[in-house]
DRENZAVEX-692605 format. One record per residue: chain; x, y, z of N, C-alpha, C in turn. Coordinates in steps of 0.001 Angstrom, whole numbers. Layout:
BEGIN
(A, (X, Y, Z), (X, Y, Z), (X, Y, Z))
...
END
This chain:
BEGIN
(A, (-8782, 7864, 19200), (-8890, 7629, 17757), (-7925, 6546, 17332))
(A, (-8644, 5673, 16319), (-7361, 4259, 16058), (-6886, 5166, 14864))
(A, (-5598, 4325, 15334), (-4175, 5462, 14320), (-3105, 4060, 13903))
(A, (-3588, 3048, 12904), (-3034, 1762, 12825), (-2038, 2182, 12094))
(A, (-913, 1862, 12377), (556, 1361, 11362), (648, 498, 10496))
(A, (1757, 660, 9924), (1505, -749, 8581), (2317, -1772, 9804))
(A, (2447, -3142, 9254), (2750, -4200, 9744), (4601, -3625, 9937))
(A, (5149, -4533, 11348), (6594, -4285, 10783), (7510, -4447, 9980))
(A, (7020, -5933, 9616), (7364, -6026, 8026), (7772, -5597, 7059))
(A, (6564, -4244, 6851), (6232, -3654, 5416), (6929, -2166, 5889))
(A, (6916, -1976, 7287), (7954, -225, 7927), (9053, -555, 7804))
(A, (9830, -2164, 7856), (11269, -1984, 8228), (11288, -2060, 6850))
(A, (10957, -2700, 5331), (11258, -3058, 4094), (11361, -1651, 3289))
(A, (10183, -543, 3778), (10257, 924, 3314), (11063, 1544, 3856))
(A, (11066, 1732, 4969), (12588, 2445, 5571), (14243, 2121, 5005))
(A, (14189, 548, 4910), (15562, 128, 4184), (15768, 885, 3010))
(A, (14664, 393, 2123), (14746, 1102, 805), (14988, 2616, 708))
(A, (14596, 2938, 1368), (15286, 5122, 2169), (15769, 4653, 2398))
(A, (16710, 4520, 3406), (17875, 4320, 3949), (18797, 3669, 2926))
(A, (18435, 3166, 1832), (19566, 3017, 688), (19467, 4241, -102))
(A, (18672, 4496, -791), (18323, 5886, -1399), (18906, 6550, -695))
(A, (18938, 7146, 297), (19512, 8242, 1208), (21038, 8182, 1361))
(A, (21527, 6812, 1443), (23154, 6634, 1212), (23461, 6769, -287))
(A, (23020, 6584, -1243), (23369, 6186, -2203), (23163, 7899, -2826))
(A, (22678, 8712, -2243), (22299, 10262, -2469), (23412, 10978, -1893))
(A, (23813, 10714, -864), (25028, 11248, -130), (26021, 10751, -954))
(A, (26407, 9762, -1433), (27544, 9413, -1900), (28069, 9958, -3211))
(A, (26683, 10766, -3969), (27141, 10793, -4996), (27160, 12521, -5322))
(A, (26591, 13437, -3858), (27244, 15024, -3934), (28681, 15056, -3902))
(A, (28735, 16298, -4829), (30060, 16571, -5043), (30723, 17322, -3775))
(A, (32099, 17706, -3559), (32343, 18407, -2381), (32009, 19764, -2417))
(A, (31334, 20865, -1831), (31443, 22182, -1574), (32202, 22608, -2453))
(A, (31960, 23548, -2820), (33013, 24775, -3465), (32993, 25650, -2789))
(A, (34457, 26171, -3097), (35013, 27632, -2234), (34419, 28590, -2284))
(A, (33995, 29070, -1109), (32816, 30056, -1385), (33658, 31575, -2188))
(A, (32975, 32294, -2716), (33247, 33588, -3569), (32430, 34626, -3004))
(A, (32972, 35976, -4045), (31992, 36617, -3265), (30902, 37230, -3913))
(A, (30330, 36789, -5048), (29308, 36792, -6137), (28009, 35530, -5015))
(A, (27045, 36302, -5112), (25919, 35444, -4666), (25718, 33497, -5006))
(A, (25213, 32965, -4123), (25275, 31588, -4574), (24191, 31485, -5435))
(A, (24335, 30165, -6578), (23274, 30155, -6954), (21675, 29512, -6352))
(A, (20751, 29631, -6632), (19538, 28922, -5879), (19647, 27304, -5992))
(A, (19640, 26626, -5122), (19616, 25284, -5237), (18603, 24767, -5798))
(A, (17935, 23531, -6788), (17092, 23182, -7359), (16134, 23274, -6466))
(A, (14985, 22704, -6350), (13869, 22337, -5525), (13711, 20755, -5355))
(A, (13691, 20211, -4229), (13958, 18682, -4635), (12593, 17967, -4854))
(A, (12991, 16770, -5971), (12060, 16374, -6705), (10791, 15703, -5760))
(A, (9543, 15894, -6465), (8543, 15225, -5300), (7951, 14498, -6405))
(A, (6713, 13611, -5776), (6316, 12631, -6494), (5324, 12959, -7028))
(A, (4414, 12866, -8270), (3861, 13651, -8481), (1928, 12857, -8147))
(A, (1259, 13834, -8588), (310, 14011, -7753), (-362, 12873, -8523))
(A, (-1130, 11810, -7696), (-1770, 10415, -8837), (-2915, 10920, -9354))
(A, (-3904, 10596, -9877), (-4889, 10766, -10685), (-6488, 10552, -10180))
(A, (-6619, 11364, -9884), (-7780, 11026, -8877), (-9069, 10270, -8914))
(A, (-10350, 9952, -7638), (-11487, 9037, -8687), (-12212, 9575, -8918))
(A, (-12816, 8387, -9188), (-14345, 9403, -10531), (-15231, 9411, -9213))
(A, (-16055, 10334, -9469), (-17313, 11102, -8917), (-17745, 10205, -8661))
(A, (-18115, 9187, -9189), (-19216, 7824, -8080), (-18066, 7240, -6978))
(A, (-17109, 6797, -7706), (-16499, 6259, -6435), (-15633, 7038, -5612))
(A, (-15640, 8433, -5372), (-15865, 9270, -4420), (-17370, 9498, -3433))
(A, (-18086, 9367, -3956), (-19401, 9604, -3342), (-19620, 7905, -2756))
(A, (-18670, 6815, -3158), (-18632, 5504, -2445), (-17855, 5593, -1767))
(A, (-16820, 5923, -1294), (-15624, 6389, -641), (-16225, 6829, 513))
(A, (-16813, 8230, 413), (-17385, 9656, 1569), (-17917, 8176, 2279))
(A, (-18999, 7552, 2001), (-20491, 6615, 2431), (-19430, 5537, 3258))
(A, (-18349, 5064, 2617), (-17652, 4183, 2989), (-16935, 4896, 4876))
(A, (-16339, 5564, 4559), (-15521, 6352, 5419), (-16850, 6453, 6656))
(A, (-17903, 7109, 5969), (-18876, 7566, 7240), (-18987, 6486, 8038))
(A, (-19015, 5524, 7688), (-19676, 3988, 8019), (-18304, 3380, 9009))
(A, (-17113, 3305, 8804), (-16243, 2783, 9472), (-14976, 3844, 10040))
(A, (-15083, 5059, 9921), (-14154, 5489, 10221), (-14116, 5862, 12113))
(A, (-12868, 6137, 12507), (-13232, 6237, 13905), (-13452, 7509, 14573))
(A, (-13728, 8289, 13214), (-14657, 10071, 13899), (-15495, 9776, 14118))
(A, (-16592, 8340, 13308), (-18009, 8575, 13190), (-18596, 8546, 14673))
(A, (-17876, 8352, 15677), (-18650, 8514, 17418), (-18192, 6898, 17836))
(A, (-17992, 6116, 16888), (-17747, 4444, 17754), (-16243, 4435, 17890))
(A, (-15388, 5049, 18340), (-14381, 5074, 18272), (-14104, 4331, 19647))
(A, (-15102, 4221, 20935), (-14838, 3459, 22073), (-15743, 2283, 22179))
(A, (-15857, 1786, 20813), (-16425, 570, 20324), (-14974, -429, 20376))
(A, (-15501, -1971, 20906), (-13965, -2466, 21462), (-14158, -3666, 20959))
(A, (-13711, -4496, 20156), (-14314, -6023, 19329), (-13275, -7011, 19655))
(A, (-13601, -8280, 19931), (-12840, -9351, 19952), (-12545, -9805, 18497))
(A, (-11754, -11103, 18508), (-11358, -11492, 17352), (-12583, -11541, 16385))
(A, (-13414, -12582, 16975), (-14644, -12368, 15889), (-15523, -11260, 15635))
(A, (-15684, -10462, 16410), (-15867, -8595, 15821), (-15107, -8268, 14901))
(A, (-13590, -8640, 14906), (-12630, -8369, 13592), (-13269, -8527, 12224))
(A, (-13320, -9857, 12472), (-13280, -10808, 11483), (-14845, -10576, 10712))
(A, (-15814, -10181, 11467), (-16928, -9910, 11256), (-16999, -8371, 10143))
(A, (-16120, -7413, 11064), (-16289, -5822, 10590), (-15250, -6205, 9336))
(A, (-14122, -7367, 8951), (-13765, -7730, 7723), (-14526, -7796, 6671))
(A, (-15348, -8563, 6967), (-16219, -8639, 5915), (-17199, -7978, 5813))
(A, (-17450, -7219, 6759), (-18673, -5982, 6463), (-17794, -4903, 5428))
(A, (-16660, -4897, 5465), (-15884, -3859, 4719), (-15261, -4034, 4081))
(A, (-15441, -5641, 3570), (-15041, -6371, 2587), (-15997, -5945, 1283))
(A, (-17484, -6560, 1824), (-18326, -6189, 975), (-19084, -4781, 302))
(A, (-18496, -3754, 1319), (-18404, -2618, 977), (-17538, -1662, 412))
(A, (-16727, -1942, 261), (-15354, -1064, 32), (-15580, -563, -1560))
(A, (-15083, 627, -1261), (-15628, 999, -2415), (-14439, 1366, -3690))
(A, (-13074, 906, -3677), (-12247, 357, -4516), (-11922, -855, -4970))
(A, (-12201, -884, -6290), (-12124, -2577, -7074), (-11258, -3004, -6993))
(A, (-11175, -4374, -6665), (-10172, -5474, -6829), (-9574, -5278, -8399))
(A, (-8052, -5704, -8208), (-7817, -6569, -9955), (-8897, -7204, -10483))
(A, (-9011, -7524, -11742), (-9731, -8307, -12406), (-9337, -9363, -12026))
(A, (-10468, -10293, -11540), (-10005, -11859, -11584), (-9758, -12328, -10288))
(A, (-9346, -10970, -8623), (-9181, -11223, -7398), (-10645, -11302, -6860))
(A, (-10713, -11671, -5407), (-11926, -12013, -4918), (-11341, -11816, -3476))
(A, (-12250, -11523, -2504), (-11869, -11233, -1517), (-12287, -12848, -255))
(A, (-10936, -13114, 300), (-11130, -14112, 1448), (-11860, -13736, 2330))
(A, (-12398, -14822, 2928), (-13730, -14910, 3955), (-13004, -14687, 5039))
(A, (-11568, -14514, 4993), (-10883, -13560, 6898), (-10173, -13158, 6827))
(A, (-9390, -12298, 7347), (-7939, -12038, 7637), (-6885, -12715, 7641))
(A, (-7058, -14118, 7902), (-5935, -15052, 8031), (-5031, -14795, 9088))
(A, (-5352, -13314, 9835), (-3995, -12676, 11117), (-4669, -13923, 13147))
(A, (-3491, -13905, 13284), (-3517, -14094, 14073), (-3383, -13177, 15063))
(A, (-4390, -13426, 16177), (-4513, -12291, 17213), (-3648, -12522, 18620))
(A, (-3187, -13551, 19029), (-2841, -13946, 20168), (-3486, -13734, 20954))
(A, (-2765, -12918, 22096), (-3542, -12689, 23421), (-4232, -11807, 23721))
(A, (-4365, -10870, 22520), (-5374, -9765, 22696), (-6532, -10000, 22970))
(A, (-7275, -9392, 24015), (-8553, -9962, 23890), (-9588, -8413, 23038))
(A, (-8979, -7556, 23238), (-10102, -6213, 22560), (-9089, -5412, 21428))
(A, (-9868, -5254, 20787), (-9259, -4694, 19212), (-10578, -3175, 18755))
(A, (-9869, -2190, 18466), (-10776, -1170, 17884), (-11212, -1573, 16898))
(A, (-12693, -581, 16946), (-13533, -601, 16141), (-12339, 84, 14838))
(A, (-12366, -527, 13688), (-11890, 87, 12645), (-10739, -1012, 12100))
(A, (-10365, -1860, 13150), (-9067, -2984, 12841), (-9581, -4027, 11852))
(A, (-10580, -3916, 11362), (-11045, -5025, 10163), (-11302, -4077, 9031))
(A, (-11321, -2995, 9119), (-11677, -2303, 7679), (-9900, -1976, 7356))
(A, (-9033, -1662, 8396), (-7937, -1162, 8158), (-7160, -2596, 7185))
(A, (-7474, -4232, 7530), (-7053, -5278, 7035), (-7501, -5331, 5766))
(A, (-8975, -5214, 5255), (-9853, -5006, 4025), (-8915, -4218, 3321))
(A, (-7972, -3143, 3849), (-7839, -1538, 3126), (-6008, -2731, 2348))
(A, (-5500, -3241, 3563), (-4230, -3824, 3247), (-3863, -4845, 2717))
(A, (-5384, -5558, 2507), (-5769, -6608, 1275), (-5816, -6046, -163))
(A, (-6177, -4775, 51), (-7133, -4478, -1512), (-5466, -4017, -1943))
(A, (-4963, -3042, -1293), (-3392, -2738, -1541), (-2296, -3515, -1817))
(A, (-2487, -4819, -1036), (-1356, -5994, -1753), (-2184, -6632, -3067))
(A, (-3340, -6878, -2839), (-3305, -7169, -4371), (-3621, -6629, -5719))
(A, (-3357, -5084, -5166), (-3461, -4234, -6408), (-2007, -4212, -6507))
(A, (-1082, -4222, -6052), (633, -4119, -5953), (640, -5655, -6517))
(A, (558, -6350, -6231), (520, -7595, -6562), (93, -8079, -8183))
(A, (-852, -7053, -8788), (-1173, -7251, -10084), (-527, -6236, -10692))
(A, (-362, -5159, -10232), (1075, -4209, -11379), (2059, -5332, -11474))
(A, (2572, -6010, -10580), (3897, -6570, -10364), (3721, -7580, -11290))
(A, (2758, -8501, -11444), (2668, -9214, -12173), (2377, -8892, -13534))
(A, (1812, -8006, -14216), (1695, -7731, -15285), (2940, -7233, -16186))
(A, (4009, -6411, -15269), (5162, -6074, -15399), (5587, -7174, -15467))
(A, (5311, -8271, -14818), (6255, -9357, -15647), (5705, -9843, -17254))
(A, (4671, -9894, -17054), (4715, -10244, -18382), (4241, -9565, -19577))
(A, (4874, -8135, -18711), (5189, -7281, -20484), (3941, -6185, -20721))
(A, (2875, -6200, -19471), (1326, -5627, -20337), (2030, -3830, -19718))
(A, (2287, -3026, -20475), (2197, -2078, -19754), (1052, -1305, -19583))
(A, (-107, -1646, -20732), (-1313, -810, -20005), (-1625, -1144, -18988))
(A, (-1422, -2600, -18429), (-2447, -2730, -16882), (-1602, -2548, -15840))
(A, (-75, -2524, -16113), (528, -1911, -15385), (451, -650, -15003))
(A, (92, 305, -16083), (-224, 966, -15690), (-1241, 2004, -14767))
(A, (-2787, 896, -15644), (-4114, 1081, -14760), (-3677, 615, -13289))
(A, (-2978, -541, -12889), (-2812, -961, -11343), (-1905, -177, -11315))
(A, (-1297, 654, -11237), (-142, 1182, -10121), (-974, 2916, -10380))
(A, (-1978, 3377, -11100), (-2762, 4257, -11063), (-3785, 3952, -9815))
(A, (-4332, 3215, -9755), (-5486, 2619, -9031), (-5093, 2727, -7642))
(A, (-3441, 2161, -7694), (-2739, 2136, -6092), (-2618, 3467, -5308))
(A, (-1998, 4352, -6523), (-2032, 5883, -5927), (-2881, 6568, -5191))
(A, (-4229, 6126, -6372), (-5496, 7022, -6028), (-5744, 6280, -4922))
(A, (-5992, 4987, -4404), (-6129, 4447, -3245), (-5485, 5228, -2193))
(A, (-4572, 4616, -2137), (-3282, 5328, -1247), (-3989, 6658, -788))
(A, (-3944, 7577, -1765), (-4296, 9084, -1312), (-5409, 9150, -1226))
(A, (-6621, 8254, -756), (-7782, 8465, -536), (-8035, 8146, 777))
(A, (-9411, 8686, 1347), (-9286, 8603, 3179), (-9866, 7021, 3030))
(A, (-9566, 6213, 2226), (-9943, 5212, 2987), (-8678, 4308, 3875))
(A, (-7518, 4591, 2739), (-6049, 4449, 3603), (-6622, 5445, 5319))
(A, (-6484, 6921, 4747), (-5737, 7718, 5821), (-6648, 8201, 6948))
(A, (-8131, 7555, 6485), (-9185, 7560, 7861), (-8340, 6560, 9119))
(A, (-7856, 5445, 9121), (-7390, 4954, 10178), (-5825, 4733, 9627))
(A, (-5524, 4768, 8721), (-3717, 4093, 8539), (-2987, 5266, 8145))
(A, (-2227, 5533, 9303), (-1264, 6825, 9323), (-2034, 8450, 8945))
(A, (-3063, 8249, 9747), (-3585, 9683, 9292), (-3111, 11029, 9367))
(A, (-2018, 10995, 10191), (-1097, 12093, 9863), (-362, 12450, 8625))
(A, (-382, 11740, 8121), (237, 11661, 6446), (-1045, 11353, 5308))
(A, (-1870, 12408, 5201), (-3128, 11662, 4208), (-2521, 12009, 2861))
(A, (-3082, 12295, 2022), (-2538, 12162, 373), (-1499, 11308, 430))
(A, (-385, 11604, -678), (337, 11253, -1022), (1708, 12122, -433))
(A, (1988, 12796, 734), (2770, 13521, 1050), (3095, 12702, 2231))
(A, (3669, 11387, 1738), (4604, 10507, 3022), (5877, 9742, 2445))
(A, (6249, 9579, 3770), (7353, 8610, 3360), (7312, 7445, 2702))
(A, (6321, 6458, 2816), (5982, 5614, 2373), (5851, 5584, 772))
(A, (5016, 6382, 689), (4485, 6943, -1164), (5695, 7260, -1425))
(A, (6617, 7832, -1262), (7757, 8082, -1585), (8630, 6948, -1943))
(A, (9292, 6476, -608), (9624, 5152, -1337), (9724, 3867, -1265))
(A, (8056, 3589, -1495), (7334, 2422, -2086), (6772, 2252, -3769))
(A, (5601, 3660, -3494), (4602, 3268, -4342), (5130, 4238, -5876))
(A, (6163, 5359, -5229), (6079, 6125, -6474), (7674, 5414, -7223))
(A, (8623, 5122, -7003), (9668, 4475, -7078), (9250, 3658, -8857))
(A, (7936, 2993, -8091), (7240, 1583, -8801), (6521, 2356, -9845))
(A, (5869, 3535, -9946), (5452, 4011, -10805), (6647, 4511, -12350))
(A, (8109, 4687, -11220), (8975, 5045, -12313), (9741, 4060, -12661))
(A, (9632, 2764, -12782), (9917, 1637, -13084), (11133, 1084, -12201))
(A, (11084, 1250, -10868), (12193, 584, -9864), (10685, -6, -8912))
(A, (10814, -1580, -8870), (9663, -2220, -8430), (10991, -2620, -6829))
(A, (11555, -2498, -6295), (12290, -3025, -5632), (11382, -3332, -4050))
(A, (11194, -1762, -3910), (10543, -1823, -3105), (9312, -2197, -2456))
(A, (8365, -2119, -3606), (7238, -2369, -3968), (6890, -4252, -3747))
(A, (7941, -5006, -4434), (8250, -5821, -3850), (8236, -6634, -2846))
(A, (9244, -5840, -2118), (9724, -5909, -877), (8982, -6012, 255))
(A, (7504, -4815, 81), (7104, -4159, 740), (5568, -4738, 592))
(A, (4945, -4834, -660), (3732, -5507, -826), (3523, -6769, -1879))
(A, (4144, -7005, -2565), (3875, -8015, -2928), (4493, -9533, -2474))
(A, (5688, -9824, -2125), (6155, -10680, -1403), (5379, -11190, -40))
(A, (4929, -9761, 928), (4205, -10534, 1473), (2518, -10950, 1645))
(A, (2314, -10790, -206), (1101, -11148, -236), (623, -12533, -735))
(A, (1790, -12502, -1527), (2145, -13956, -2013), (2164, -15447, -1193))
(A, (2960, -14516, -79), (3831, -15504, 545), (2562, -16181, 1978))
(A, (1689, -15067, 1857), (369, -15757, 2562), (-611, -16479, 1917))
(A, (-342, -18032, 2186), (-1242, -18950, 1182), (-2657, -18669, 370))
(A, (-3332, -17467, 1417), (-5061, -17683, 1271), (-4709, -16505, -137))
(A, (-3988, -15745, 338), (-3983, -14480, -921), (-3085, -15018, -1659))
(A, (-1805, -15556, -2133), (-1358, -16130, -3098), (-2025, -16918, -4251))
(A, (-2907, -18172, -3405), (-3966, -18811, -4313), (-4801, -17994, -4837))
(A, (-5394, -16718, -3915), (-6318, -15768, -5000), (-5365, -15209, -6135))
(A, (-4363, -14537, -5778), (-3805, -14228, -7007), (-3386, -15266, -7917))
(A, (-2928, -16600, -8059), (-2572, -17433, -8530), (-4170, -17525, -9940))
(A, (-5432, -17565, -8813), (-6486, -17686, -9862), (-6797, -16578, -10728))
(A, (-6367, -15742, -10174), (-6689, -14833, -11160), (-5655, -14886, -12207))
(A, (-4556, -15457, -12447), (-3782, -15682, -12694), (-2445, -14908, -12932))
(A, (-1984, -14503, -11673), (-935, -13708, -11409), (-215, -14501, -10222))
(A, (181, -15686, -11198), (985, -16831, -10285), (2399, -16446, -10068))
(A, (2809, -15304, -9284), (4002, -14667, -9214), (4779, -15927, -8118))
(A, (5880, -15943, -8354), (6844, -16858, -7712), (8419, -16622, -7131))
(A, (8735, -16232, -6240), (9699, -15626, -6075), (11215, -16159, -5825))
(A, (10764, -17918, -5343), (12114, -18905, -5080), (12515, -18491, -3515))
(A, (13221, -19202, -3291), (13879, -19024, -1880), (14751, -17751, -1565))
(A, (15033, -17337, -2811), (16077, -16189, -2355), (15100, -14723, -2298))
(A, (13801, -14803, -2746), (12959, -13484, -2803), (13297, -12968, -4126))
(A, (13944, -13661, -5017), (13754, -13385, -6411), (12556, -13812, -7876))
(A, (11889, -12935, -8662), (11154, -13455, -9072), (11451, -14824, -10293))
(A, (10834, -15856, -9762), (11159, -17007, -11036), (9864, -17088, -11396))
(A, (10032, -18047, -13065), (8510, -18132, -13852), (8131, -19164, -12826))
(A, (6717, -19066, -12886), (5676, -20073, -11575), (5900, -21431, -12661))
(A, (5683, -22566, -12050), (5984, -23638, -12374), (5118, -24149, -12976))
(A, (4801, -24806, -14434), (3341, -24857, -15168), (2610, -25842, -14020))
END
């Protein structure tokens, strides 16, 4: 069964971001108290993220159709594709996918990834790219709208991301051990960004969606000409 990871990129940028959270959590418990001999009290329950908003009935019933069609239960799982099988099952699941783009994005005619020396790739490695397209530039249009102030569509995109996220079209091939929203990642990436700390989110999907020419120019037309400068900070895009 293909069981794809996110890029290393986008694991080492989420892990950092825990790994600051996690220091920055330690640093700020207080020391133990002397124990007594009156019962302790119950410790809180620690906070979880809460549950996103789920889809509507058609595009669940596009979802199920979607999943049947590319996932690697459906029996082709020892189906084995070269680059242009990729690039091919891209756009078969380009044109199918059954979560909308931002307003105004459009989907590229490839991957833009380079394969090297691989010569065989699973069946499922072009829908899993489709799945990490539609995700940077739905991260990519919260981020941008947050810049300039809209909080309803900030809000519709970082809704849209969730329900993605926790739908099997992520967790049919990308980290299916973690389906919903009960991962590390959702934790702290996507929900962080929902409570207005974009750091990660950032870090993690929009920088490097930008920063790949073919998807930058799409977002640019749609006009979410996000610009970040040399240091990975956001500056206004240049008229």
């Amino acid at each position: 069964m293909l069981a794809l990871k996110r890029t290393a990129a986008i694991a080492t940028a989420a892990l950092a971001v825990a790994a600051l959270g996690a220091c920055s959590s330690a640093s700020s418990v207080a020391p133990a108290a002397t124990p007594v001999a009156s019962a302790a009290p119950t410790a809180p329950a620690a906070p979880t993220a809460a549950a996103p908003p789920g889809l509507s009935a058609e595009t669940e019933a596009a979802v199920a159709e979607y999943v049947d069609r590319f996932s690697s239960e459906t029996g082709t799982d020892s189906v084995w594709l070269d680059a242009a099988g990729v690039e091919d099952e891209f756009r078969e699941a380009a044109a199918a996918f059954p979560l909308a783009l931002p307003d105004g994005y459009s989907w590229p005619t490839s991957t833009g990834q380079e394969y090297g020396n691989a010569a065989q790739w699973e069946h499922g490695t072009g829908a899993v790219q489709a799945y990490f397209f539609w995700e940077g530039a739905t991260a990519t249009a919260a981020y941008a709208a947050h810049e300039r102030g809209d909080g309803g569509a900030v809000s519709a995109h970082l809704e849209s991301l969730a329900a993605g996220y926790a739908s099997p079209v992520r967790s049919m091939l990308v980290d299916p051990e973690q389906p919903g929203t009960d991962s590390g990642y959702y934790r702290a990436v996507i929900a962080p960004a929902i409570d207005g700390d974009w750091e990660a989110l950032i870090r993690a999907q929009v920088e490097p969606f930008i920063e790949n020419p073919v998807y930058g120019a799409i977002a640019a037309q749609a006009g979410d000409d996000v610009d970040f400068g040399s240091e990975g900070f956001a500056t206004p895009a240049a008229p």
